[in-house]
C-alpha positions in Angstrom: 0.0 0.0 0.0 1.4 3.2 -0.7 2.2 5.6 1.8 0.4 8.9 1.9 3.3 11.1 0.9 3.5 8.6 -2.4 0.4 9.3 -3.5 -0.1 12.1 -6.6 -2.8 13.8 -6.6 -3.8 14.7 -10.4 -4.4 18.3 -11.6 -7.5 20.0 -10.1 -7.7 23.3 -12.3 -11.0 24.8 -12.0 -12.2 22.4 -9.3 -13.6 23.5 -6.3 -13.0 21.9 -2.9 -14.6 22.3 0.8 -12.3 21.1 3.7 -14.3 20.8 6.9 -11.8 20.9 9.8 -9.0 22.8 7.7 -7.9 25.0 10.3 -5.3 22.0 11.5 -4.1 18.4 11.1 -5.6 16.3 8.5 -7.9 19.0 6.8 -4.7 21.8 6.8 -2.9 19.3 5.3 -5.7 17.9 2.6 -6.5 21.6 1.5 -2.7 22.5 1.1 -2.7 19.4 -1.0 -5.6 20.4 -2.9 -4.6 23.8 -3.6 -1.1 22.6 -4.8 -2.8 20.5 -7.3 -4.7 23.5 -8.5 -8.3 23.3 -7.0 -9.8 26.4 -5.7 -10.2 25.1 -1.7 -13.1 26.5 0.9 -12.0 25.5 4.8 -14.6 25.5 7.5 -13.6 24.9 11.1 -15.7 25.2 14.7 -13.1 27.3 15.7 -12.6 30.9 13.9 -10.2 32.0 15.9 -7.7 29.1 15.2 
């Protein structure tokens, strides 16, 4: 299985995304991904000021 780091994600131009807990962790880490392959990423968190 490969590991997460191996995996390419394919180009994402004019895509949109929404990344519910972005503000941290595993959503920060999804939308940075995401936006690196060229989608056009939304986060939401619970906590605004974080």
């Amino acid at each position: 299985m490969p590991r997460p780091t191996d995996i390419i994600i394919s180009p994402l131009d004019g895509k949109r995304a929404v990344v519910t807990g972005g503000n941290s962790g595993l959503g920060l880490e999804t939308a940075r991904r995401l936006a690196a392959a060229g989608a056009s990423v939304v986060l939401t968190s619970r906590d605004p000021e974080r």
